[in-house]
C-alpha positions as CSV (number, residue, x, y, z in Angstrom):
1,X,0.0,0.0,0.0
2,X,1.3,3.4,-0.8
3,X,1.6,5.6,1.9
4,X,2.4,8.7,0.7
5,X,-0.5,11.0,-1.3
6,X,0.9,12.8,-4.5
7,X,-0.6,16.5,-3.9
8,X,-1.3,18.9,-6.7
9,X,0.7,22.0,-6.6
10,X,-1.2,25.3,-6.3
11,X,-0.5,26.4,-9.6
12,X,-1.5,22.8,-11.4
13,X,-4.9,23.3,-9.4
14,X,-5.1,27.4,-9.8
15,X,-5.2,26.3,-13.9
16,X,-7.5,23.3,-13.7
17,X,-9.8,25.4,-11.1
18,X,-9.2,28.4,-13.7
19,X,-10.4,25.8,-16.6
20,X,-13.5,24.2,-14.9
21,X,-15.2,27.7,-14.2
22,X,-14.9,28.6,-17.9
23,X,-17.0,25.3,-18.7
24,X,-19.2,26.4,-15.9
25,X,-19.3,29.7,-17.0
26,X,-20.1,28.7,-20.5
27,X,-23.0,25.6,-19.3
28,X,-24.5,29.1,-17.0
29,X,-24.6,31.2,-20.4
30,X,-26.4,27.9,-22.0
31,X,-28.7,27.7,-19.0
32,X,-29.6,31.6,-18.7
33,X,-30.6,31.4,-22.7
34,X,-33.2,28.8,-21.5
35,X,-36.0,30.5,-19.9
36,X,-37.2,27.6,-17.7
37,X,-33.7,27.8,-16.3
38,X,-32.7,31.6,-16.7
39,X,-32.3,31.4,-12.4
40,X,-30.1,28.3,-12.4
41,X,-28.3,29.9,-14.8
42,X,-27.4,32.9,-12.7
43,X,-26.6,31.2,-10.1
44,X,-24.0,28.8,-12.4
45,X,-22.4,32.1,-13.4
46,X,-22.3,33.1,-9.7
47,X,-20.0,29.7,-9.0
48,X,-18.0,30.4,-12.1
49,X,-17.2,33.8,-10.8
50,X,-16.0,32.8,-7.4
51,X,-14.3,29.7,-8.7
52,X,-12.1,31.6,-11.0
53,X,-11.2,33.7,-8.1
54,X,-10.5,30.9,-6.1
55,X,-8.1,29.7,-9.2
56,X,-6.8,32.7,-9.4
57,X,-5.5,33.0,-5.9
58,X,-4.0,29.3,-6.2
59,X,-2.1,30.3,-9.4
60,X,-0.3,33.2,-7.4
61,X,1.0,30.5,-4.8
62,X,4.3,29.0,-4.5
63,X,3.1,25.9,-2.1
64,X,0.4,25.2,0.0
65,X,2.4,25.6,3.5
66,X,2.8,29.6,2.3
67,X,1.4,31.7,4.6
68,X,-1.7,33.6,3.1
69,X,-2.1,36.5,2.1
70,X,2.0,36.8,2.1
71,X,3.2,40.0,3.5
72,X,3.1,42.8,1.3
73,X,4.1,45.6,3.5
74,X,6.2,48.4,1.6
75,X,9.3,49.9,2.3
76,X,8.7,53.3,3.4
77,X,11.3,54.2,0.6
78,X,8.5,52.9,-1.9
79,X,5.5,54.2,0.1
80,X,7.7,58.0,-0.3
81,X,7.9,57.4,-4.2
82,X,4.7,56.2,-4.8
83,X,3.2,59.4,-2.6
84,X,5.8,61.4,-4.8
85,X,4.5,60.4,-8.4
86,X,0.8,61.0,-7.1
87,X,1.5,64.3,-6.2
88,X,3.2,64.8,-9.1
89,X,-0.4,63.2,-10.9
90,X,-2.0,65.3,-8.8
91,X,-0.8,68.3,-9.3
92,X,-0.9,67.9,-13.3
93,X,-5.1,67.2,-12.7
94,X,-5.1,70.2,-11.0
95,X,-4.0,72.2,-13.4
96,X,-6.4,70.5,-16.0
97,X,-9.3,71.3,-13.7
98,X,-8.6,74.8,-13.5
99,X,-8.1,75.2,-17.3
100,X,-11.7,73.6,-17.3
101,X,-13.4,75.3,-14.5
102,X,-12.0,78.6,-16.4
103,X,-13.1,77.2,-19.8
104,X,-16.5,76.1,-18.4
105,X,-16.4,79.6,-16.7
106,X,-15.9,81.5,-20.4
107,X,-18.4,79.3,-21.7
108,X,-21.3,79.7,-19.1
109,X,-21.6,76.2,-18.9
110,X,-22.8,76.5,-15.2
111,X,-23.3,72.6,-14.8
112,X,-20.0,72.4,-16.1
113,X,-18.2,74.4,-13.5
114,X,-20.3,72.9,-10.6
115,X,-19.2,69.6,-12.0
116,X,-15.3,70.8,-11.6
117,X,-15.8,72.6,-8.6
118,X,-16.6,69.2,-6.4
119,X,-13.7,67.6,-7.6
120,X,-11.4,70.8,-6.8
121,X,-12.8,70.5,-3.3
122,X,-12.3,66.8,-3.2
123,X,-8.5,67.6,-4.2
124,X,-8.7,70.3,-1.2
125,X,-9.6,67.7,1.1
126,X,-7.2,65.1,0.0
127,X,-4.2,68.0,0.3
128,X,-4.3,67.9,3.9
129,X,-4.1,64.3,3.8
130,X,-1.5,63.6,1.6
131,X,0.7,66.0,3.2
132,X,0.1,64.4,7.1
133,X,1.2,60.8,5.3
134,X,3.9,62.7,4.0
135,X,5.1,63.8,7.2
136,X,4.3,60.9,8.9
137,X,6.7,58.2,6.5
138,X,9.6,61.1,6.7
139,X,9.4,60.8,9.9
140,X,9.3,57.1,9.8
141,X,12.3,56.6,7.5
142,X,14.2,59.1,9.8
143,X,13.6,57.4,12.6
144,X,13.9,53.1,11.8
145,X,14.0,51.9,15.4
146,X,10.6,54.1,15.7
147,X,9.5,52.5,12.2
148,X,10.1,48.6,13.7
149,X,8.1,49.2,17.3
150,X,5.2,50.4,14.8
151,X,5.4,47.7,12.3
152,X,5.6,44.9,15.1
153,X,9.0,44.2,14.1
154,X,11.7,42.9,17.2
155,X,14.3,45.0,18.0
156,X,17.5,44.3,15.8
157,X,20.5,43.0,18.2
């Protein structure tokens, strides 16, 4: 007798798992066309849906013993750059907003003008925001023993 079980990989199953909700995605289409079964149908499409999550997920891992989700925390030299660029984003939007609010302005298209005026204030309110998290991961990269008590990290010997 053979002790030992052969176990798929993660991968092998993420693509057959990937595979099967594309047949039952295509037997819900088949089954929503049919009016007797239009409900059954939608539900069949429902469990294709979540099993090509599922499948998804299981493509992405390396073994089953991983630890899931795996730890994704950035650096706080990546969290800088990232808020960097969307400043720099930012910045360039809110210059095309006020070429529009003034266009919309010269144009007395009033709807217009309301329309970029909420997302000017929405860029107000973000302003205060972004510069806080700002301040907050200079302070963290300045400051790494500060950085580790906060991430849950032990002291380094």
């Amino acid at each position: 007798m053979h002790t030992t079980t052969s176990r798929v990989s993660p991968r092998v199953a993420g693509w057959l798992a990937i595979s099967g909700s594309l047949v039952i995605a295509v037997t819900g289409g088949f089954l929503i066309a049919n009016p007797p079964w239009s409900i059954l149908g939608a539900f069949v499409l429902v469990a294709a849906t979540i099993l090509l999550s599922v499948g998804t997920v299981w493509l992405h891992r390396r073994s089953w013993h991983e630890p899931w989700p795996p730890d994704a925390t950035r650096s706080v030299q990546q969290q800088l750059r990232r808020l960097r660029v969307m400043s720099v984003v930012g910045s360039i939007l809110w210059v095309g907003l006020i070429a529009l609010a003034i266009l919309s302005i010269i144009s007395r298209n009033w709807w217009q003008l309301l329309y970029v005026a909420f997302f000017l204030v929405m860029g107000l309110s973000n302003l205060s925001l972004n510069r806080r998290t700002l301040r907050l991961l200079r302070e963290s990269a300045t400051a790494p023993e500060r950085s580790a008590v906060i991430h849950g990290q032990p002291d380094s010997p």
